[in-house]
C-alpha positions as CSV (number, residue, x, y, z in Angstrom):
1,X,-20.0,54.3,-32.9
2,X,-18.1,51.3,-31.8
3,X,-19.3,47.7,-31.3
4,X,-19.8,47.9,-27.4
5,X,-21.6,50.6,-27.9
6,X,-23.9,49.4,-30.1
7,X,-24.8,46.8,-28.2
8,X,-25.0,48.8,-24.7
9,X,-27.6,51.2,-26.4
10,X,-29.6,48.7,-28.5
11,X,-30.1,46.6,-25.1
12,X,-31.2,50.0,-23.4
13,X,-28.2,49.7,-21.1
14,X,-27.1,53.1,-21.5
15,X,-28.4,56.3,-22.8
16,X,-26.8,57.7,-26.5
17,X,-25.8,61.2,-24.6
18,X,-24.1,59.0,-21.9
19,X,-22.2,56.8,-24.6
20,X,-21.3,59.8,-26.5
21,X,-19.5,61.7,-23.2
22,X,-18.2,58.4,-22.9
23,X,-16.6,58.2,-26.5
24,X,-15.5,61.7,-26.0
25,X,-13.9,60.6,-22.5
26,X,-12.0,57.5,-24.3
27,X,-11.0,59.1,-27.3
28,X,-9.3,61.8,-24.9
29,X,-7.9,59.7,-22.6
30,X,-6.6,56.6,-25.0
31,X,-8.5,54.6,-23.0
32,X,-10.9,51.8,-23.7
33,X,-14.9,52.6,-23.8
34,X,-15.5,49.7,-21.2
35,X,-13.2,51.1,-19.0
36,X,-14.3,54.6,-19.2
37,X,-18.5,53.3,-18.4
38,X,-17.1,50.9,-15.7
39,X,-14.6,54.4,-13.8
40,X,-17.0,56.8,-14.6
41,X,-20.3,54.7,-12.8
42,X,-22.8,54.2,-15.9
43,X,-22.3,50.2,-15.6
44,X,-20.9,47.3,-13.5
45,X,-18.4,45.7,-15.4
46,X,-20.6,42.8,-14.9
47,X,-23.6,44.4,-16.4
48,X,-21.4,44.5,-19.8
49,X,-20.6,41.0,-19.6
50,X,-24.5,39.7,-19.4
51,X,-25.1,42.3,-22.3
52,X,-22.2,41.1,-24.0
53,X,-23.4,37.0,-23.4
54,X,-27.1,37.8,-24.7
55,X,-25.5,39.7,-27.7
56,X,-22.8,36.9,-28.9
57,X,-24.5,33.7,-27.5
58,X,-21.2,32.6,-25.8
59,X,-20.6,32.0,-21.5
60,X,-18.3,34.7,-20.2
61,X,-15.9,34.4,-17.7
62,X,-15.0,36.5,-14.8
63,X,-11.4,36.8,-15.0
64,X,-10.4,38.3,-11.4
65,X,-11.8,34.9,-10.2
66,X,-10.2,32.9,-11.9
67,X,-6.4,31.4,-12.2
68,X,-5.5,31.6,-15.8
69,X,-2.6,28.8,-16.5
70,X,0.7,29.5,-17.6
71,X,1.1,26.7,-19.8
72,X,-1.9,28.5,-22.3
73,X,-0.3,32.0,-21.7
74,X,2.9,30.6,-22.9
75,X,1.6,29.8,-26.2
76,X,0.3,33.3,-26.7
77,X,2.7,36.4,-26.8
78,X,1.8,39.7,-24.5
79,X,2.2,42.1,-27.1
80,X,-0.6,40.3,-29.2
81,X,-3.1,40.1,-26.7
82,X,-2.4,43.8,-25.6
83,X,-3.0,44.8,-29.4
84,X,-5.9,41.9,-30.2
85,X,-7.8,42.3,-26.4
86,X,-7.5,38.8,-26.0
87,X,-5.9,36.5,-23.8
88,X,-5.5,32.4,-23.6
89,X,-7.2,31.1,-20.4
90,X,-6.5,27.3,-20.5
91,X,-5.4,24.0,-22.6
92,X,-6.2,20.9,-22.8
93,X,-4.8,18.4,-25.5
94,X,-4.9,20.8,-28.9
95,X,-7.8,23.3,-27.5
96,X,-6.8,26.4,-26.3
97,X,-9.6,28.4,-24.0
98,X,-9.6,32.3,-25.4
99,X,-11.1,35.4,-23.4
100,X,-12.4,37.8,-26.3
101,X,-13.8,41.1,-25.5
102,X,-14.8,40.6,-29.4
103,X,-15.2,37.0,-30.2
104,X,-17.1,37.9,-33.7
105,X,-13.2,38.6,-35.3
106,X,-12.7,35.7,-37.3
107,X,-9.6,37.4,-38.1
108,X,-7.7,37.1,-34.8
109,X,-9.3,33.7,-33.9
110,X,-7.4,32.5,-36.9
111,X,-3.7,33.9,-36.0
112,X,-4.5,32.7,-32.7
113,X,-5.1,29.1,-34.4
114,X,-2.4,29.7,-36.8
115,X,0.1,30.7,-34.1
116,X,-0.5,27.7,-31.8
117,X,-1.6,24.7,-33.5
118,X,-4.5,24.8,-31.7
119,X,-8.2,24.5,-31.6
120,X,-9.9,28.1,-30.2
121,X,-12.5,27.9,-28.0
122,X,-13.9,31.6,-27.5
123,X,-15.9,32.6,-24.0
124,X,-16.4,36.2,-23.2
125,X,-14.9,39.0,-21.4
126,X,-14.6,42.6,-20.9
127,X,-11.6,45.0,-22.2
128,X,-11.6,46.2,-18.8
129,X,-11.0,42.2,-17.1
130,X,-9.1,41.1,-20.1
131,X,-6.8,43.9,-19.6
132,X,-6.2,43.3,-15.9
133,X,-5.8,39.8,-16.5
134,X,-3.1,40.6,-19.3
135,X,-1.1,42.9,-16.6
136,X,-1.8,40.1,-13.9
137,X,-0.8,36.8,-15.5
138,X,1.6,37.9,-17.9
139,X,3.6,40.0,-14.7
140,X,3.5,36.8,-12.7
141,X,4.4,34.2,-15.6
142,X,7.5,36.5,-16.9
143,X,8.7,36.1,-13.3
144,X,8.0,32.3,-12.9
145,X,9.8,31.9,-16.7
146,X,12.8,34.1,-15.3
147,X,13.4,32.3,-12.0
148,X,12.6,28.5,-13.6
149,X,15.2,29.3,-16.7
150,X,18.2,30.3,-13.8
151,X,17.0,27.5,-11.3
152,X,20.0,25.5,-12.0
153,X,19.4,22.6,-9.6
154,X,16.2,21.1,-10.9
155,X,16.2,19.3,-14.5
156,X,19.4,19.0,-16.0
157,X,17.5,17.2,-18.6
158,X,14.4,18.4,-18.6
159,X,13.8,17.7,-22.4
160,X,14.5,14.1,-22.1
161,X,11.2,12.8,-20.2
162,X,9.0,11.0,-22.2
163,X,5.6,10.2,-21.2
164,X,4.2,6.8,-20.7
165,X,0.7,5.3,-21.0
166,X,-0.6,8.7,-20.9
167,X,-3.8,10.2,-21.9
168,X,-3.8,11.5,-25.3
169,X,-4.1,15.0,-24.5
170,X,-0.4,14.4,-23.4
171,X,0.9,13.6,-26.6
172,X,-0.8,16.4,-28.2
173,X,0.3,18.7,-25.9
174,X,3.9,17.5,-26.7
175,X,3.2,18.3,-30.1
176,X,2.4,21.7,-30.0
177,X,5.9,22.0,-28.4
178,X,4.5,23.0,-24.9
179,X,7.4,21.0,-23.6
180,X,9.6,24.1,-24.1
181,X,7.4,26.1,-21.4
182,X,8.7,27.0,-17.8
183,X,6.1,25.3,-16.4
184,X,6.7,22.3,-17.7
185,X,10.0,22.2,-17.9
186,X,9.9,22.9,-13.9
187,X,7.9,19.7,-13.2
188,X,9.9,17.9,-15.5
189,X,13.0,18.7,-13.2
190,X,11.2,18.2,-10.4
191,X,10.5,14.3,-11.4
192,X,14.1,13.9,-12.6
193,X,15.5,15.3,-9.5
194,X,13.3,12.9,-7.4
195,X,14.7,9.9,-9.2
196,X,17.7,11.2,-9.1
197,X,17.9,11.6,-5.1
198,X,16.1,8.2,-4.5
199,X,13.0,9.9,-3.2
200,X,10.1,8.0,-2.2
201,X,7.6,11.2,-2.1
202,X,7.2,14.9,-3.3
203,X,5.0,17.2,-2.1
204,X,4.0,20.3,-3.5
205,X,2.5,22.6,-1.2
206,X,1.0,25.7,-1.5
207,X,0.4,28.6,1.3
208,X,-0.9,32.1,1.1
209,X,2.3,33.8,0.3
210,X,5.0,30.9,-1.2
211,X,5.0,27.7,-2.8
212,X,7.1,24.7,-1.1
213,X,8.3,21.8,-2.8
214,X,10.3,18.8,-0.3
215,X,11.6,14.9,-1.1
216,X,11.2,12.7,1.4
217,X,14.4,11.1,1.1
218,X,15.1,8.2,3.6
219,X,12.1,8.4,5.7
220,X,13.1,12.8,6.3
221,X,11.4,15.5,4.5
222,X,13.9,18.1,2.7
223,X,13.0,21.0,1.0
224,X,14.6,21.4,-2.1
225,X,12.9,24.4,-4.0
226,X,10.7,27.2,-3.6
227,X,8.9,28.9,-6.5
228,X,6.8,31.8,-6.9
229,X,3.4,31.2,-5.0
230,X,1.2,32.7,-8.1
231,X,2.8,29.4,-10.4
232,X,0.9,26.8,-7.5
233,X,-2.3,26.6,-10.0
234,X,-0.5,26.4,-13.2
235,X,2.5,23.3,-11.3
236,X,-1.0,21.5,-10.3
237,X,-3.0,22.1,-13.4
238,X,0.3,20.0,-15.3
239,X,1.0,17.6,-12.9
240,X,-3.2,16.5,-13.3
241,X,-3.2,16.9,-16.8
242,X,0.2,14.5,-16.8
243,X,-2.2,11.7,-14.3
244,X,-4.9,11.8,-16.3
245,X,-7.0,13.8,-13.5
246,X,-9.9,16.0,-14.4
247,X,-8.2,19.8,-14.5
248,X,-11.4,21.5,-14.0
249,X,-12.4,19.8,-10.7
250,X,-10.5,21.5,-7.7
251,X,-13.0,21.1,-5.0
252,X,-11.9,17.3,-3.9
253,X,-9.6,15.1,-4.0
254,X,-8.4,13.3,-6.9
255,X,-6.2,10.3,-7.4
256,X,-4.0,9.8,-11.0
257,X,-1.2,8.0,-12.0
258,X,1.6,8.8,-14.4
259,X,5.0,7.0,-15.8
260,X,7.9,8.5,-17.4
261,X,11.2,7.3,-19.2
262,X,14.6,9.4,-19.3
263,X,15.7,8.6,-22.7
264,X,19.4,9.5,-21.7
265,X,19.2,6.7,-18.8
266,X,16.7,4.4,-20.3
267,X,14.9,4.4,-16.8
268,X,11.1,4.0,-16.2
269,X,9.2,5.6,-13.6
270,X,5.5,5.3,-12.0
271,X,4.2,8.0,-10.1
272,X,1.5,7.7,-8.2
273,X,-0.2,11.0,-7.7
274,X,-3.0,12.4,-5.0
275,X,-4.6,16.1,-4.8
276,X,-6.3,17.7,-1.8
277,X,-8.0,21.2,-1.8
278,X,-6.2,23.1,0.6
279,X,-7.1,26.9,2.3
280,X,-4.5,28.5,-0.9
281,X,-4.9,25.6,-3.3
282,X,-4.3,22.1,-4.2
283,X,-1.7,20.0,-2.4
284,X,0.0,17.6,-4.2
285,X,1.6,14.3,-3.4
286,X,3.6,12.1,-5.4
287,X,4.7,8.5,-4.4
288,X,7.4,7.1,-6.9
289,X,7.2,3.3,-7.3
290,X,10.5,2.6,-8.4
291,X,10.2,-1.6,-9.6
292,X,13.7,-1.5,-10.0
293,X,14.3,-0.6,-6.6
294,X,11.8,-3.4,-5.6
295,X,13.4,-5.9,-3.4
296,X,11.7,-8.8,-3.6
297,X,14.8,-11.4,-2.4
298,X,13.3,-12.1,0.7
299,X,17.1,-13.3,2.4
300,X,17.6,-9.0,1.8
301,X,14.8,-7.9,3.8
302,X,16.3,-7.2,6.5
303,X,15.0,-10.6,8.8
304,X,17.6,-12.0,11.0
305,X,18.2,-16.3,10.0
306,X,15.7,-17.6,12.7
307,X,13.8,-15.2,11.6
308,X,13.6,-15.7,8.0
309,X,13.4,-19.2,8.6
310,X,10.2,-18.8,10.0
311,X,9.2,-16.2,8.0
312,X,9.1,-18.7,4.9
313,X,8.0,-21.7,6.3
314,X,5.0,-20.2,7.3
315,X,4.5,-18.2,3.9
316,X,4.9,-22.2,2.5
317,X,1.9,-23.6,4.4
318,X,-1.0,-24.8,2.5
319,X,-3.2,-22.9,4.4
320,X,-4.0,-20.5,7.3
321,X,-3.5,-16.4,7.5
322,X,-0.1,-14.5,7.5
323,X,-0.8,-10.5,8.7
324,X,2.2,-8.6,8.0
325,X,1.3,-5.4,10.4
326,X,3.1,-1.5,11.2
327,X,2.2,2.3,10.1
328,X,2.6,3.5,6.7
329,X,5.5,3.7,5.0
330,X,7.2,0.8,7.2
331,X,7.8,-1.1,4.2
332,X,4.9,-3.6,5.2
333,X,3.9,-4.2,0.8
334,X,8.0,-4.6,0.1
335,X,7.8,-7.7,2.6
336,X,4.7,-9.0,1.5
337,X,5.5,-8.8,-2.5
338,X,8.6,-10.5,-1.6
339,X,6.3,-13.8,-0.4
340,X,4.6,-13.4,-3.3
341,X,7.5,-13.4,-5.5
342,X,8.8,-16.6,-3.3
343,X,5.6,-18.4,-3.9
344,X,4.9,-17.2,-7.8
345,X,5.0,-20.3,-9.6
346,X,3.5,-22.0,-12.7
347,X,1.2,-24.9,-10.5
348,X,0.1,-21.8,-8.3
349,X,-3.1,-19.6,-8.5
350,X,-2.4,-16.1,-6.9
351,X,-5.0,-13.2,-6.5
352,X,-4.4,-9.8,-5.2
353,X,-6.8,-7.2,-4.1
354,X,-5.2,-4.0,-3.5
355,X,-5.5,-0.1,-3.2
356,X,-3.7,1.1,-4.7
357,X,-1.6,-1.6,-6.7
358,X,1.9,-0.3,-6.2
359,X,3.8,-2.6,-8.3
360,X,2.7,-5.0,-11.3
361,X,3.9,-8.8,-10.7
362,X,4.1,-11.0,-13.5
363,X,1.8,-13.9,-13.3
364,X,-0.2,-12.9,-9.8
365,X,-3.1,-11.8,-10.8
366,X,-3.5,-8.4,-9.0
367,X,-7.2,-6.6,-8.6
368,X,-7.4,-2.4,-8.5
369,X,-10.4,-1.5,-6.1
370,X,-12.9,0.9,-6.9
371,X,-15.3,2.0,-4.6
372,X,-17.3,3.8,-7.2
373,X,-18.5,0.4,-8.7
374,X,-18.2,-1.4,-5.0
375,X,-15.1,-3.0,-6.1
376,X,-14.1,-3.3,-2.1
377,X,-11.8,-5.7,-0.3
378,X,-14.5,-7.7,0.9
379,X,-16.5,-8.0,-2.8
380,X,-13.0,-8.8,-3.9
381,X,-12.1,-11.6,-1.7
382,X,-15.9,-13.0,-3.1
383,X,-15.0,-13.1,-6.1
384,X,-11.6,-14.4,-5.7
385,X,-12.9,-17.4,-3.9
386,X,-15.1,-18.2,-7.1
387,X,-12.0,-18.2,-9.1
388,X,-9.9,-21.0,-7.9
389,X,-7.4,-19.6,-5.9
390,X,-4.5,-21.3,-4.3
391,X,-3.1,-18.1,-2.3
392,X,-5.2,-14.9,-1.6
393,X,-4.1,-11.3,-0.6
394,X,-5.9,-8.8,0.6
395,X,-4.1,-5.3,0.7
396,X,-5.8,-4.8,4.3
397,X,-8.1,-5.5,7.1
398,X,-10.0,-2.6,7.6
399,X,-13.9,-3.7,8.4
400,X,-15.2,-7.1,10.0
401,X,-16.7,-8.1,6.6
402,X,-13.5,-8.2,4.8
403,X,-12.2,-9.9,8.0
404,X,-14.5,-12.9,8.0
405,X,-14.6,-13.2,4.6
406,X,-10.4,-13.9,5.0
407,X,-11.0,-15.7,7.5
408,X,-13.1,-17.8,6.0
409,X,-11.2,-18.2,2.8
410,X,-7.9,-19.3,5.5
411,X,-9.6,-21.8,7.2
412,X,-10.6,-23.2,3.7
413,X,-8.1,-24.6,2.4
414,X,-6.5,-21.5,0.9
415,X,-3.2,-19.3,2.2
416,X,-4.1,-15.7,3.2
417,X,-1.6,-12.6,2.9
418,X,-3.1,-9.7,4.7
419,X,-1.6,-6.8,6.3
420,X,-3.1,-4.3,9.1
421,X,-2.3,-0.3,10.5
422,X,-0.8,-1.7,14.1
423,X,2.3,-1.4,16.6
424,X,3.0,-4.5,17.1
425,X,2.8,-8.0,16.9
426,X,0.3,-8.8,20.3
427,X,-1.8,-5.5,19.4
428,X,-2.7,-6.8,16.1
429,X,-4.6,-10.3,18.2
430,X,-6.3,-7.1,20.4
431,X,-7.0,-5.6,17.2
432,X,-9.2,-8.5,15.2
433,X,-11.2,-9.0,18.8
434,X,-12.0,-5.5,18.9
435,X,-12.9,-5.8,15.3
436,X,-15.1,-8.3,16.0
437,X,-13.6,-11.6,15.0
438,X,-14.2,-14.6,17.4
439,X,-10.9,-15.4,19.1
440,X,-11.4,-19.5,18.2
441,X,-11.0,-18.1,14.3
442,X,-8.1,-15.8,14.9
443,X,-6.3,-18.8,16.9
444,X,-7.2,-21.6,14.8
445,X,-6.6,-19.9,11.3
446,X,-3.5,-17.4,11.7
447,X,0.0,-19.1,11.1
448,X,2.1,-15.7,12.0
449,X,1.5,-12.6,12.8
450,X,4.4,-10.0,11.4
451,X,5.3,-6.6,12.9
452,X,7.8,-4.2,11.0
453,X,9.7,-0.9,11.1
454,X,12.0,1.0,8.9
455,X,15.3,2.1,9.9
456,X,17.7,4.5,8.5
457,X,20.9,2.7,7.4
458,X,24.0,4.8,8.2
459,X,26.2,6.2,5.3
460,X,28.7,4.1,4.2
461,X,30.8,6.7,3.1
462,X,30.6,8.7,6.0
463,X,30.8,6.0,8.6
464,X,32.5,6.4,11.8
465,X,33.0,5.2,15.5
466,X,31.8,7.0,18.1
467,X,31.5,6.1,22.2
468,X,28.5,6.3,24.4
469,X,28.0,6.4,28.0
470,X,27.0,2.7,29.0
471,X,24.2,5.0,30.4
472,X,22.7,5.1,27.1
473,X,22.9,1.9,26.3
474,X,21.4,0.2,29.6
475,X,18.7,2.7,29.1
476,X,17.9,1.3,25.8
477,X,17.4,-2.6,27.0
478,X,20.9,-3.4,27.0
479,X,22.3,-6.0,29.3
480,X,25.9,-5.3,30.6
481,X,27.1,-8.5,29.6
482,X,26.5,-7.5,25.4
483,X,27.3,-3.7,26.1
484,X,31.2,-4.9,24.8
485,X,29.7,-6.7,21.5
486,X,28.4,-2.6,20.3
487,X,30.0,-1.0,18.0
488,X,28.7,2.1,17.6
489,X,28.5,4.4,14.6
490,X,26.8,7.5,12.7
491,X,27.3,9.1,9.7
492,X,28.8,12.4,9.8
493,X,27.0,14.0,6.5
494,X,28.6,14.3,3.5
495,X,27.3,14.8,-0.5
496,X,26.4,11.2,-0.9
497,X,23.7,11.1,2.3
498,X,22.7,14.9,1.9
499,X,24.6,15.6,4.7
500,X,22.1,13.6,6.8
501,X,24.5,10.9,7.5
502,X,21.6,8.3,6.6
503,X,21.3,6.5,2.8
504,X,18.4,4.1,2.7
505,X,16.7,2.1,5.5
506,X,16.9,-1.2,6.8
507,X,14.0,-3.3,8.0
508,X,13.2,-4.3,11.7
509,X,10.9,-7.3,12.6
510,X,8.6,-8.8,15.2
511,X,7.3,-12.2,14.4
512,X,5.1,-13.5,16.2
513,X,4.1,-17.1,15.5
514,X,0.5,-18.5,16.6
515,X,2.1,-21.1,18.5
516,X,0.1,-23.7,21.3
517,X,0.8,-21.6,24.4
518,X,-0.1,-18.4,22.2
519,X,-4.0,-20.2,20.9
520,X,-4.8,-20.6,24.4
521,X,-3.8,-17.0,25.2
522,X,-5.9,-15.5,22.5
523,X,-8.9,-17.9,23.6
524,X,-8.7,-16.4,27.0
525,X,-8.8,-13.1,25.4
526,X,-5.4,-12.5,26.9
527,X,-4.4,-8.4,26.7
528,X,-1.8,-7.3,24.4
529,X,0.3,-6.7,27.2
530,X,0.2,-10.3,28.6
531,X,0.8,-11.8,25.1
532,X,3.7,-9.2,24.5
533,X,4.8,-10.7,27.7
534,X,4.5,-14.4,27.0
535,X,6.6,-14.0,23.4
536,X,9.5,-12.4,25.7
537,X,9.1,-15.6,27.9
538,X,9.1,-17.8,24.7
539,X,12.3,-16.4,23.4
540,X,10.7,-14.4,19.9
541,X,12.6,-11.4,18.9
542,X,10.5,-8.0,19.7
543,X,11.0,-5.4,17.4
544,X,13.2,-2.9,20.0
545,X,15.7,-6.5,20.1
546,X,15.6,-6.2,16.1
547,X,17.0,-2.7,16.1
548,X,19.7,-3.9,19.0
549,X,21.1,-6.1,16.6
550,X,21.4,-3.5,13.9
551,X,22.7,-1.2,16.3
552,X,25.4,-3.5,17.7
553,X,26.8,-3.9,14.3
554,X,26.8,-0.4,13.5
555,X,24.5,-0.5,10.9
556,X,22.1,2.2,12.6
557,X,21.8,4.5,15.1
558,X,20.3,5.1,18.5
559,X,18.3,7.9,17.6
560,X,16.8,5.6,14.7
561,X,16.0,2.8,17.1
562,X,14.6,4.9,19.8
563,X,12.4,6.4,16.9
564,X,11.2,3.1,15.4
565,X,10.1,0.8,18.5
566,X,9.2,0.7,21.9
567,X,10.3,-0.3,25.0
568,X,9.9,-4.1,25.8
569,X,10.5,-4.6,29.8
C-alpha cells in the first residue's frame, strides 16, 4: 500500500475497497493515487492536504494560489522535480522554500541541498498541485529564460553589477550563483540600461495580459521592453529582495532603496524604489539619484544674472525663510541643494529634514523621517532648534504645525530653506493664509519666495532653424518689437535624443522677493492675482518671461514653454 494511502485510511478518510479501486485505477493508468481520488470524487484535493498537514506536522500550501518565483525554480531542474514530486517555491538569502508531496524523504531533501547550496525549508503539497504547478511555472519560466537570453537590447553587461550596501541575503544570493538566472539577469539590464539612457525613473507595470516596462527620459515616458506577463511576480519579488523590502508582504505599499556599481565603468548608482498593489500585481517605481549628475553650481541652474544675483543674496541672509515652490519633478531639491552647497562651510551649522533624502551632502547634517516612530517635519524642526543650528531645511510645508514651527525658527535668528507643491510664486503667499499662517509672519519672516519649471533643452546634435508665423509668437506674450531678437529651433530626432529631438532640461524661474510694496500686499490679504499683478508692475521675471528667454535663444521650444507656464497678461 503506498504512503498516501496509509495515511488516507488510518485518518478514516477513505474506505480500504475505495483505495484499493483506486490503486488498481493508478497502477492502470500510470497515474498518481492523489490524482486518481481527487478525478474519480472520493476527496477534495484539499481534504488530502489537511490529512497530509495532521500526518507530517508541516503548513501546506495551496499551489494554484500562489505565484511560485522564477528565481527558486531556476535553481531546481524540471526533470528532477517531475521524478522527485517536488518543486522550489521561493528564496530568500541561502533558504530555498520546497513543496513536497513527501517531505519525510531525507533522501531528496539532501540532493535538493546538495544541488543548490541551500538551506530546505519543506511545507506540504499534493502530487496532484505539485504536478500542475511543475507544468505551470516551469512552461512559463522556459519561456521568460528563452525571450530574456535573445533580448538583445537590455544588459550588455548584465554580469558586471555589483551590489552596494545591501542586505545580506543579497550577497548570499550572489553566492549561490543566482546571478546567472533570467530573472536576474533581466533586472540587471534593466538598471544598466537606465543609467545608460540618463533616465530619471522606471516603471514596471503589470496588467492582466502583458507586462510594461518605460524610462522616463527627459521629462517623456518611453517604453522600452515588454516581457511575458506571468514573469511580473518573480521581476518584483527581485527588485524587493535587491531594496531590502519584505517579499512576503504584497498587500501595501513598500518603500526600499538599493545602490549598484558597474565594475566596467566604475559608476555608482542609488535607486530609490516604491511598490503599490495594483488590480494584476505590484507596480514598481524606480527614481535613480544619480550624485554625479547632481548640479549643485548654482551660476548652472538655469537662473538668468539678475536673477541669480538675488537668488544668493537672499540664500546669504542671516535670517528669514526662502520657499523654493512648483510640482514634482520641477527640479525644486536640485535648486535648493545647490544653496546648501553654496552655504556649506566649516563656521556653519546645517540641518536637514527630508523624505526621502535624495542625495547625501558632506558636512550638512541631513535627517530621514519616519512616520512610524513620529519622526515628522514638525518633531524634526524641534529638535533641530535644540541642536544649535545656523540654517534649517525642511523638505516641505505640508501642515500648519510644521509651518509655525519654521516660522518660528526664521524669525529667530536662524535661515529657513523650505520648499512647497504650488504654481507659482503669488499662489504660494495664498497658499500659507489658507494654511493658516498669519499674514504679519509670512511678510515679516520670508526673504523670497522661488517658483520653478523644467524645460526640455533641444538636441544639440540635431539642432535646426525653423520659422513661425509672428501669430504664434504674439500669442505666446511676445511684443512685436523683440519678435526679430527669436531665433527659433527644434530638434529633429536623431540616435543621441531618441529621436525626441530633446536631451536634458533646463530650469525656468519666478522669484519673487518679499519686498516693501509686496509686505503691505500680503497684510491686506491681497489675492494671488493682484500680487501676480503687482510683481509684473515691479519689473520681476514671471516664469512664462523665463521660458521667452530660452526660447529666443533657441535653447527650447514653444511646445515646451507652453507646457511649463502660464499665461501672464
Amino acid at each position: 500500500m503506498s504512503k498516501l494511502g496509509e495515511i488516507l485510511t488510518r485518518q478514516g478518510l477513505i474506505r480500504p475497497d475505495q483505495l484499493q479501486a483506486a490503486l488498481a485505477e493508478a497502477a492502470k493508468t500510470k497515474a498518481r493515487l492523489g490524482s486518481v481520488i481527487v478525478n474519480t470524487g472520493i476527496l477534495k484535493d484539499s481534504q488530502i492536504l489537511r490529512a497530509l498537514e495532521k500526518q507530517y506536522g508541516i503548513p501546506g500550501v495551496d499551489l494554484s494560489q500562489i505565484e511560485i518565483e522564477s528565481s527558486a525554480l531556476s535553481l531546481v531542474p524540471r526533470e528532477f522535480c517531475d521524478k522527485n514530486n517536488v518543486i522550489p517555491v521561493s528564496k530568500a538569502g541561502t533558504t530555498l522554500v520546497v513543496a513536497f508531496a513527501d517531505p519525510a524523504n531525507i533522501e531528496i531533501r539532501d540532493q535538493i541541498r546538495f544541488l543548490t547550496k541551500c538551506k530546505v525549508q519543506p511545507v506540504l503539497a499534493t502530487d496532484v498541485s505539485i504536478a500542475a504547478a511543475i507544468e505551470k511555472f516551469y512552461g512559463a519560466f522556459k519561456q521568460n529564460e528563452q525571450q530574456f537570453s535573445e533580448d538583445e537590447t537590455l544588459g550588455g553587461d548584465v554580469d558586471d553589477i555589483d551590489m552596494k550596501s545591501t542586505s545580506t541575503e543579497v550577497s548570499e544570493e550572489a553566492d549561490s550563483k543566482i546571478g546567472s538566472a533570467p530573472i536576474v539577469k533581466f533586472v540587471n539590464g534593466i538598471l544598466i540600461e537606465a543609467m545608460r539612457r540618463r533616465a530619471s525613473d522606471i516603471h514596471l507595470e503589470p496588467y492582466e495580459k502583458n507586462f510594461r516596462v518605460r524610462f522616463r527620459i527627459d521629462g517623456s515616458l518611453l517604453e522600452v521592453a515588454a516581457p511575458a506577463a506571468s514573469s511580473g511576480p518573480a521581476i518584483a519579488a527581485r527588485i524587493k529582495i535587491m531594496s531590502k523590502m519584505d517579499i512576503a508582504e504584497k498587500r501595501r505599499p513598500q518603500d526600499g532603496r538599493l545602490k549598484i556599481n558597474i565594475a566596467k565603468e566604475n559608476k555608482e548608482m542609488d535607486f530609490r524604489v516604491n511598490t503599490v498593489p495594483t488590480m494584476w500585481g505590484e507596480k514598481v517605481v524606480m527614481r535613480l539619484l544619480d550624485k554625479s549628475n547632481l548640479q549643485l553650481d548654482m551660476t548652472k541652474l538655469g537662473f538668468e544674472e539678475d536673477d541669480l544675483k538675488l537668488f544668493k543674496n537672499c540664500v546669504n541672509l542671516p535670517q528669514g525663510m526662502v520657499l523654493i515652490t512648483g510640482p514634482t519633478g520641477s527640479g525644486k531639491t536640485t535648486t535648493i541643494y545647490s544653496a546648501l552647497a553654496e552655504l556649506n562651510k566649516a563656521d556653519v551649522n546645517i540641518s536637514t529634514a527630508e523624505d526621502p533624502i535624495e542625495f547625501n551632502l558632506e558636512g550638512i547634517n541631513q535627517v530621514q523621517m519616519n512616520p512610524d516612530i513620529d519622526l515628522n517635519f514638525s518633531s524634526a524642526l524641534r529638535a533641530f532648534l535644540r541642536q544649535d543650528p545656523d540654517i534649517i531645511m525642511v523638505g516641505e510645508i505640508r501642515d500648519l504645525e510644521t509651518a509655525e514651527i519654521a516660522f518660528k525658527a526664521a524669525s529667530t535668528g536662524h535661515l529657513v530653506l523650505s520648499t512647497l507643491h504650488t504654481n507659482d510664486a503669488p499662489s504660494t503667499v495664498v497658499r500659507l493664509t489658507e494654511m493658516g499662517v498669519a499674514p504679519y509672519l509670512i511678510s515679516s519672516t520670508v526673504n523670497l519666495i522661488v517658483a520653478q519649471r523644467l524645460v526640455g533643452k533641444i538636441c544639440d546634435q540635431c539642432k535646426e532653424p525653423i520659422q513661425v508665423p509672428e501669430t504664434t509668437l504674439l500669442n505666446l506674450g511676445v511684443s512685436k518689437a523683440d519678435i526679430p531678437r527669436f531665433q527659433l529651433m527644434r530638434g529633429r530626432g536623431c540616435s543621441n535624443c531618441n529621436n525626441t529631438g530633446i536631451r536634458g532640461r533646463l530650469a525656468i524661474y519666478e522669484l519673487m522677493p518679499v519686498t516693501g510694496q509686496i509686505k503691505d500686499a500680503i497684510l491686506r490679504n491681497a489675492s494671488a492675482a493682484e500680487l501676480r499683478k503687482l510683481t509684473k508692475e515691479l519689473g520681476f521675471r514671471t516664469l512664462r518671461r523665463s521660458g521667452l528667454l530660452k526660447l529666443a535663444r533657441g535653447q527650447t521650444t514653444i511646445d515646451e514653454v507652453l507646457n511649463t507656464s502660464v499665461r501672464d497678461d
